[in-house]
C-alpha positions as CSV (number, residue, x, y, z in Angstrom):
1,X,232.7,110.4,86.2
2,X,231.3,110.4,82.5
3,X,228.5,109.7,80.9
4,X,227.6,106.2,80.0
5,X,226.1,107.8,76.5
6,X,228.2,106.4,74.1
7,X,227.9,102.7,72.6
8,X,230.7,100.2,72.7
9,X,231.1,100.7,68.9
10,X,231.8,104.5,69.3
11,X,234.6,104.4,72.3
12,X,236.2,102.4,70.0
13,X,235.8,105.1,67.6
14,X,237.1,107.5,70.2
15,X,239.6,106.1,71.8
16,X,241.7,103.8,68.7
17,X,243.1,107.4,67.1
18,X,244.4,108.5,70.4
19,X,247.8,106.4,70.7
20,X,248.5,106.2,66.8
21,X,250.7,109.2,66.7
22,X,253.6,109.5,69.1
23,X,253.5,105.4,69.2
24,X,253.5,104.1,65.5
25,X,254.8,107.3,63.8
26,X,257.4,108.7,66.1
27,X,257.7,105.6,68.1
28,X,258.2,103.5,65.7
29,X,260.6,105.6,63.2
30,X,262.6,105.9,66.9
31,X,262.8,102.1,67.8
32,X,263.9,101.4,64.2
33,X,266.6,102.9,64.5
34,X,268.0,99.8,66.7
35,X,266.5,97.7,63.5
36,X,264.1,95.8,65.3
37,X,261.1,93.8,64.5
38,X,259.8,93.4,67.9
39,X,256.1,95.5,66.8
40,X,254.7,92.4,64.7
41,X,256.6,89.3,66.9
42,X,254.7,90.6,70.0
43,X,251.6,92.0,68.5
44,X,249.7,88.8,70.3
45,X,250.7,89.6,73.4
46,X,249.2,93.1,73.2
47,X,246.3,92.0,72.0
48,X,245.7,89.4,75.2
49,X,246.8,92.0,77.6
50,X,244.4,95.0,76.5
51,X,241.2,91.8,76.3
52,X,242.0,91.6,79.9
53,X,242.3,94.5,81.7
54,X,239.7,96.0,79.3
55,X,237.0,93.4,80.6
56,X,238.1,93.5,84.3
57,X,237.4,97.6,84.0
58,X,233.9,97.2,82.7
59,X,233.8,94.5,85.4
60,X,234.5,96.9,88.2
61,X,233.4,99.9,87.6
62,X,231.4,101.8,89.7
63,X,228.2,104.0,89.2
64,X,228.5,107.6,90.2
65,X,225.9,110.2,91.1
66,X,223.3,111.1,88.4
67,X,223.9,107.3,87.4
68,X,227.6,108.1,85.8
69,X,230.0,105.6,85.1
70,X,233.4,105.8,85.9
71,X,236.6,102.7,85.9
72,X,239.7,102.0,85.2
73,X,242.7,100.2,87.0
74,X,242.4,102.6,90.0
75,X,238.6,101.0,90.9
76,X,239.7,97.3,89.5
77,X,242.6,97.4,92.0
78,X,240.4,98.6,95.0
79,X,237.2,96.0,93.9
80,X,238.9,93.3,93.0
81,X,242.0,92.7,95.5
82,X,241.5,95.9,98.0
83,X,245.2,96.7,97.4
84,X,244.1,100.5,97.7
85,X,248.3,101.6,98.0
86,X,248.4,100.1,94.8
87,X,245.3,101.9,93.3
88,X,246.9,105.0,94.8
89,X,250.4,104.3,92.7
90,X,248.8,104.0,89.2
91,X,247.0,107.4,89.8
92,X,249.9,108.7,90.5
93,X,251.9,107.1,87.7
94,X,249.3,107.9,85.4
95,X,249.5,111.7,86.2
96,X,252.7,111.4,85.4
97,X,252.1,109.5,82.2
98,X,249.5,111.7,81.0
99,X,251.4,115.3,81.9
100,X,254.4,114.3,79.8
101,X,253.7,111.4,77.5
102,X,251.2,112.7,75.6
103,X,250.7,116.5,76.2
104,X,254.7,116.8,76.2
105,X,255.2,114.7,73.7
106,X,252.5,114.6,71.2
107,X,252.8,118.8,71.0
108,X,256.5,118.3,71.2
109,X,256.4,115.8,68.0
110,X,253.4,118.1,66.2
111,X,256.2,121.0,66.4
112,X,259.2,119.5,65.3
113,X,257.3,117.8,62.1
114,X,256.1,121.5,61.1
115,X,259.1,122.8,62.1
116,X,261.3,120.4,59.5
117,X,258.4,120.8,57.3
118,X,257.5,124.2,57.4
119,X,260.0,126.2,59.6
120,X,257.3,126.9,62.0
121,X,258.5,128.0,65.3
122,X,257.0,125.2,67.7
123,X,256.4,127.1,70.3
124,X,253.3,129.0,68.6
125,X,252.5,125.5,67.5
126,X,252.2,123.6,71.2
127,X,250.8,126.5,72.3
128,X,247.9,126.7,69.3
129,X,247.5,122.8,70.5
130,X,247.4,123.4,74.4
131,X,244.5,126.0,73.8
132,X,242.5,123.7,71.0
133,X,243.0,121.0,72.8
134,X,241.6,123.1,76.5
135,X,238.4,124.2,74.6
136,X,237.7,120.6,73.5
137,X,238.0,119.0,77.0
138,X,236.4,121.5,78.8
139,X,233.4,120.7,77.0
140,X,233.2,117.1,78.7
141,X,233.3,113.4,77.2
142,X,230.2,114.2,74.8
143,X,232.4,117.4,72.6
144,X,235.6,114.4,73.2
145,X,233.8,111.7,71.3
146,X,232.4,114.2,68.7
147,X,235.3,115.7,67.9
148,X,237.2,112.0,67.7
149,X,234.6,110.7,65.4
150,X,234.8,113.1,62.7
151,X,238.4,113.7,62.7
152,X,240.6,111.0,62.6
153,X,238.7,108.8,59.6
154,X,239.5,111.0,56.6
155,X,243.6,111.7,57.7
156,X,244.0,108.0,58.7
157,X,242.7,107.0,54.9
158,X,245.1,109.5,53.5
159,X,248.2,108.6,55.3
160,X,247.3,104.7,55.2
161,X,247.0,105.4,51.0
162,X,250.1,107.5,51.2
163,X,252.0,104.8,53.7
164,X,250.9,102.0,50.8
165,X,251.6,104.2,47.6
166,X,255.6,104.2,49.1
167,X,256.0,100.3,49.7
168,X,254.2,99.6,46.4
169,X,256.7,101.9,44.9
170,X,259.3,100.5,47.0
171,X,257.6,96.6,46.2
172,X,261.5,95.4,45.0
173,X,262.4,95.5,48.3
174,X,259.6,94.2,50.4
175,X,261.1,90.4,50.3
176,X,264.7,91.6,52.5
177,X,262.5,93.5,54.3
178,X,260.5,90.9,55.9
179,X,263.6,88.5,56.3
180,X,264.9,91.2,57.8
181,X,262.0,91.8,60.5
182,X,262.1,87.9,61.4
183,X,265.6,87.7,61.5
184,X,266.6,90.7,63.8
185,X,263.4,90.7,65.9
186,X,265.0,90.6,69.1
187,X,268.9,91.0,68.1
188,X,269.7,94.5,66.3
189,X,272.1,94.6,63.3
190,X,275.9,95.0,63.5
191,X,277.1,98.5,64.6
192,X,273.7,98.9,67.1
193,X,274.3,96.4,69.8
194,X,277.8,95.3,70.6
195,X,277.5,92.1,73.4
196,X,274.7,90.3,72.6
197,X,273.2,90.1,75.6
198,X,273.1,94.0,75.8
199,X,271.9,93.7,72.4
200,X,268.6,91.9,73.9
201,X,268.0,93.5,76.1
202,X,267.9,96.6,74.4
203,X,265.6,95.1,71.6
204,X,263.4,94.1,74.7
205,X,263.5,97.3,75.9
206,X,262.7,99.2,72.9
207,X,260.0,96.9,71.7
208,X,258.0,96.8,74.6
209,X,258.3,100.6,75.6
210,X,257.0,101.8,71.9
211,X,254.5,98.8,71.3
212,X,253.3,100.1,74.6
213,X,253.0,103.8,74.0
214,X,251.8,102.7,70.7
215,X,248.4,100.6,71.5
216,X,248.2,101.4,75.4
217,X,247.8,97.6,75.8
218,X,249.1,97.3,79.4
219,X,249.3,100.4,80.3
220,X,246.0,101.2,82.1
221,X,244.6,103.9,79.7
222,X,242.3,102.1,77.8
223,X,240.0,100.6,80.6
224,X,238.9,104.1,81.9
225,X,237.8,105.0,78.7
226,X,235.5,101.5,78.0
227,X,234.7,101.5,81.4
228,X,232.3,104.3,81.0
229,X,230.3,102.3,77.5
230,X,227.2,100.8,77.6
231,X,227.6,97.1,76.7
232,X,225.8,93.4,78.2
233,X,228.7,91.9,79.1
234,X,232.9,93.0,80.2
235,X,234.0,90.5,78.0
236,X,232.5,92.0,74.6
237,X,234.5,95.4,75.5
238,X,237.1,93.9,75.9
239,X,237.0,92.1,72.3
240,X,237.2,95.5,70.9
241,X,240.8,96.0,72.8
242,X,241.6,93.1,70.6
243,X,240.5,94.9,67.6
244,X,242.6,98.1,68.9
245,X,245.6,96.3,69.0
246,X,245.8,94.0,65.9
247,X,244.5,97.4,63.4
248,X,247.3,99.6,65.0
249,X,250.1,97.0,65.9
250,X,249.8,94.6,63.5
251,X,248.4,97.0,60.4
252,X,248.9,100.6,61.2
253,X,252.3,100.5,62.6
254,X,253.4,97.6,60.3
255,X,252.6,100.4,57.3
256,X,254.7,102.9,58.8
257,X,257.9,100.3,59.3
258,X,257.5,98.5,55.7
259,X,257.6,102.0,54.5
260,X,260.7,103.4,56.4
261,X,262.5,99.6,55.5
262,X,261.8,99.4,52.0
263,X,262.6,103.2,51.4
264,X,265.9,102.6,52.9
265,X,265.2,106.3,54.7
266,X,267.2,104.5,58.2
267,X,270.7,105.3,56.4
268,X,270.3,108.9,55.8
269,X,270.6,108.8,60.0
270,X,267.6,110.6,60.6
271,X,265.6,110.3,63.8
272,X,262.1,110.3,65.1
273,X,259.3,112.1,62.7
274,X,262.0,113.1,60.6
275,X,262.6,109.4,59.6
276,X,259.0,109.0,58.9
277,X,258.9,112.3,56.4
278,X,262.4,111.3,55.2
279,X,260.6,108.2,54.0
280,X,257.8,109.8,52.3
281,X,260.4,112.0,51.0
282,X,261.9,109.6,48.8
283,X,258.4,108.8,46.7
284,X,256.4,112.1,46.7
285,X,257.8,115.3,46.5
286,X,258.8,117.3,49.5
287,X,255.9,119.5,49.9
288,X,253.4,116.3,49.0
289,X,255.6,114.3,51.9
290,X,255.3,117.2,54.2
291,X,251.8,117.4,53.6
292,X,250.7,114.0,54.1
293,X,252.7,113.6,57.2
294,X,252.6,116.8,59.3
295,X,248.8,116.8,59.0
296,X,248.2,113.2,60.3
297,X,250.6,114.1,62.9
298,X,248.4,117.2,63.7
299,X,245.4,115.4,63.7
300,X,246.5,112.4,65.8
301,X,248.6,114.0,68.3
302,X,245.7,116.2,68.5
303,X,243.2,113.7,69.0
304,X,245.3,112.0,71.7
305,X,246.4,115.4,73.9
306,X,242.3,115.8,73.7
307,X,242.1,111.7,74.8
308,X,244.5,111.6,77.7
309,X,242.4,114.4,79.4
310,X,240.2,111.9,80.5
311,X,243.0,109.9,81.9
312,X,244.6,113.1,83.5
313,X,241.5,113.9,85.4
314,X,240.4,110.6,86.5
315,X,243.8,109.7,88.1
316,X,243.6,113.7,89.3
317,X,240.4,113.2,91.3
318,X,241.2,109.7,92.8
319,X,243.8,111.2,94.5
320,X,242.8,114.6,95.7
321,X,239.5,115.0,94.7
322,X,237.1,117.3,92.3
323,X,237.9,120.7,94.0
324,X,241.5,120.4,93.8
325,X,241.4,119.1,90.1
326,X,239.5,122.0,89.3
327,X,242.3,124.4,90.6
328,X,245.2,122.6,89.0
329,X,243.5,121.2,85.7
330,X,245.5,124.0,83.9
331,X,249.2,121.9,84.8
332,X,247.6,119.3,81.8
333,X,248.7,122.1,78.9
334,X,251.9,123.7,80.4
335,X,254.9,120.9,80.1
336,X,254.4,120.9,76.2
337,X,254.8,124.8,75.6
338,X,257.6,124.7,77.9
339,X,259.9,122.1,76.0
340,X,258.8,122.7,72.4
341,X,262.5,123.6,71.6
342,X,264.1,120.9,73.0
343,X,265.7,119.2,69.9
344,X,267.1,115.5,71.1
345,X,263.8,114.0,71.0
346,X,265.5,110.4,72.6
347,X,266.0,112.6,75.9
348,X,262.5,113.1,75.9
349,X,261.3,109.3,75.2
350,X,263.8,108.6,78.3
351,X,260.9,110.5,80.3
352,X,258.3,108.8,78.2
353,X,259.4,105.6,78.9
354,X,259.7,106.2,83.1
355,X,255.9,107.1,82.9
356,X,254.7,103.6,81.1
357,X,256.8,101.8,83.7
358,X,255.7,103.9,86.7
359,X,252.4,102.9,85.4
360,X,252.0,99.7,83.8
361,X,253.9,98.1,86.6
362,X,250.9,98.2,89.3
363,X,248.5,97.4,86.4
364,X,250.6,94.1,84.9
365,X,250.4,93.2,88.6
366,X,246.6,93.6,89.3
367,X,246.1,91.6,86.0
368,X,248.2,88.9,87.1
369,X,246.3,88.7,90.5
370,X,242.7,89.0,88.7
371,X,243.8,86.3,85.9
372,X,241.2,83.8,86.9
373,X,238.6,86.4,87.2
374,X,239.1,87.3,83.8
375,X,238.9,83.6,82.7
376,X,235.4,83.5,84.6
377,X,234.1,86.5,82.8
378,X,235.3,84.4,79.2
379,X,233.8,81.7,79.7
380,X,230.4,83.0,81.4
381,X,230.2,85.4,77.9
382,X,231.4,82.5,75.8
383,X,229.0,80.1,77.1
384,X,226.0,82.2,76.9
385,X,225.3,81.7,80.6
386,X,225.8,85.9,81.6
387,X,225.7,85.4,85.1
388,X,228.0,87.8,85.0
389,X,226.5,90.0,82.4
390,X,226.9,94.0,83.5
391,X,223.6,94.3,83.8
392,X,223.6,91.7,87.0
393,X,226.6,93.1,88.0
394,X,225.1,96.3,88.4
395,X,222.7,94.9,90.8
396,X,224.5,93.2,92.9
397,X,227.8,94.7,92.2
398,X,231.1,92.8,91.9
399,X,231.4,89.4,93.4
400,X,234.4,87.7,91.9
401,X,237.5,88.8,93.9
402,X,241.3,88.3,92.4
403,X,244.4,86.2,93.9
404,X,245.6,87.4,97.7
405,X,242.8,90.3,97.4
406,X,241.9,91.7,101.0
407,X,238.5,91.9,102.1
C-alpha cells in the first residue's frame, strides 16, 4: 500500500515519536496515580514482543501493484497460519484503536493541556489538529515521514532537558524514589488498592494497558509501518523495535515518572496531563512549565494523529476495500472534535484501553502460533546464513508457516 522509499533507519525516525505522547506523558502521569512501577519492571518484555512481530511483518508482507509494499498483522495472520477470521478481527479492532485511541485521544489530551495552560477552548484546538493533521496524510507516506523527521527531534531535546533539569533539582529525593518503584511495582500504596489481590490485578492492569499504548509493543501498529522499509533481512527490523522500546519505556517514560515522583506533584491529586505540568510546575515557573509541556504535547500528539493514519487506512481497506475507504476516510478526524469537552479523562482511557485489547488479543495469539518462525528468522540472520534474507523471500515468497496454520 506504500512505498518502500524510506530506509530502515528513517521508519524508525517516523514511527518512534508517534506513541510518546498519550502513552508516556498522559499515560504515565494516569497510571501513577495507582503508584506503580510496572513501566521499567516489564520494559524487557516489550522489547521481545515488538522484535517479534516486527520481523514476522517484514517476513510476510506482500508486494502490491507498482511494486508497493504493504504488512502488518492482518497479512502475517493470513501468510503465516491462514486464520483469515482472525486477520479480519485485528482490522477491525484496529479501526477501532485507531478512531479513538489516538485521534480521540491525542486531540483530546492536546486540548485539555492548552486549556489548563492557556484557557484555550479545545474545541478550536482538535479541530485546528483534525484539519493539520488531514492535509498531512492526504499527501501519502512520503509528506508522513517528512513531516516526522523534522518535527519531533528539536521538542523531544527540549522536554528530555526540561524532564532532567526537574529531577536534578529534585536529586534529594531520587534515592525513595527508586525504592519506591521496586518496592510497589506490582502492589500500589495504602489507600489505592484495598485486597491485595485486587490490588494486583489492578497494577497488572494499568501497567500493561499504558506500557502498551505507550511503545505499541504488542499491539500490531508498529509492523505495518516497518513492513513497508527496505532492509536485507526481517530480523534487522525488527532490532530497531528493540531500540523503540528500551529509548521510550525504559528512558523517555522513566524521565517523565522520576520527574512526577521526585516533585512530589502525585499529592496535589491532580490527574492526567495536568500531573505532568503540575510537576514542571513546581521547578520552572508557570508560563516556562506550560510552555515546555503543552508544546511537546502538540507536537507528539500531532505526530501520532498524522502516524495512526496509516494504521486507519490499512485496517480500512483490508476490510472493505480502496473505494469505500475513500468515501469514509473523513470518520478518522470526527470522534476528537466531538469529545474535546469531555473533562474525566479516566472515562476516556476506559475506551482506550477496550481498543488495545480488541486488538492486541488476535496479534499476542498469531505471535504465539508463529514463535518458532520467528526463532528461524534469528538464527538464519544471526548465523549469517540469509536463507531467509527478504530479498529471497521476495522471490519465492513466504515458506515458513506458524503452529496449527491451515493451508
Amino acid at each position: 500500500m506504500y512505498d518502500p522509499i524510506l530506509d530502515a533507519l528513517a521508519f524508525v525516525d517516523a514511527y518512534l515519536w508517534g506513541p510518546w505522547t498519550m502513552g508516556f506523558l498522559a499515560g504515565v502521569a494516569v497510571f501513577f496515580t495507582v503508584r506503580s512501577g510496572f513501566f521499567q519492571v516489564t520494559g524487557a518484555r516489550y522489547i521481545l514482543s515488538k522484535t517479534v512481530e516486527i520481523t514476522l511483518g517484514v517476513y510476510y508482507r506482500e508486494r502490491g501493484p507498482g511494486g508497493r509494499f504493504s504488512g502488518g498483522p492482518q497479512a502475517t495472520i493470513r501468510r503465516g497460519l491462514g486464520w483469515t477470521p482472525l486477520a479480519l478481527l485485528f482490522s477491525l479492532g484496529m479501526l477501532v484503536n485507531a478512531v479513538f485511541s489516538a485521534s480521540m485521544l491525542q486531540s483530546h489530551t492536546v486540548g485539555r493541556a492548552l486549556l489548563a495552560g492557556y484557557g484555550v477552548n479545545p474545541y478550536l484546538v482538535t479541530t485546528a489538529m483534525a484539519v493539520v493533521t488531514a492535509v498531512v496524510v492526504l499527501g501519502g507516506v512520503r509528506r508522513i515521514g517528512r513531516v516526522s523527521e523534522w518535527l519531533m527531534p528539536l521538542m523531544t531535546l527540549a522536554y528530555c532537558a526540561g524532564a532532567l533539569a526537574v529531577i536534578v533539582a529534585n536529586a534529594g529525593a531520587l534515592p525513595g524514589v527508586f525504592s519506591a518503584i521496586f518496592a510497589h511495582a506490582f502492589t500500589p500504596v495504602a489507600g489505592a488498592g484495598g485486597v491485595a489481590g485486587v490490588a494486583v490485578a489492578e497494577a497488572l492492569k494499568q501497567g500493561m494497558a499504558r506500557g502498551m499504548l505507550s511503545n505499541e509493543a504488542g499491539l500490531g501498529t508498529a509492523p505495518m509501518v516497518h513492513a513497508t522499509a527496505q532492509v536485507e533481512h526481517p530480523f534487522q527490523q525488527g532490532v530497531w523495535g528493540a531500540f523503540e522500546v528500551f529509548f521510550d519505556t525504559l528512558v523517555i517514560c522513566s524521565l517523565s515518572a522520576l520527574a512526577i515522583l521526585s516533585t512530589g506533584a502525585l499529592d496535589g491529586g491532580a490527574t492526567g496531563i495536568e500531573l505532568v505540568l503540575e510537576a514542571f510546575s513546581r521547578v520552572f515557573s508557570p508560563p516556562v512549565a506550560s510552555l515546555i509541556v503543552s508544546g511537546a504535547i502538540l507536537t507528539f500528539c500531532l505526530s501520532t494523529q498524522i502516524g495512526f493514519f496509516v494504521y486507519f487506512e490499512t485496517s480500512f481497506v483490508s476490510l472493505v476495500g480502496q473505494r469505500a475507504f475513500r468515501a469514509l476516510r473523513w470518520l478518522y478526524f470526527l470522534p476528537g472534535i466531538a469529545l474535546a469537552g469531555v473533562a474525566d479523562v479516566d472515562r476516556l482511557w476506559v475506551v482506550a484501553n477496550i481498543s488495545v485489547a480488541v486488538t492486541a488479543i488476535p496479534n499476542l495469539v498469531a505471535m504465539l502460533a508463529l514463535g518458532e518462525v520467528f526463532r528461524k528468522l534469528m538464527r538464519d540472520e544471526l548465523s549469517g546464513e540469509r536463507a531467509y534474507a527478504t530479498a529471497r523471500v521476495e522471490e519465492t515468497g513466504p515458506v515458513l508457516r506458524g503452529w496449527g496454520a491451515v493451508r
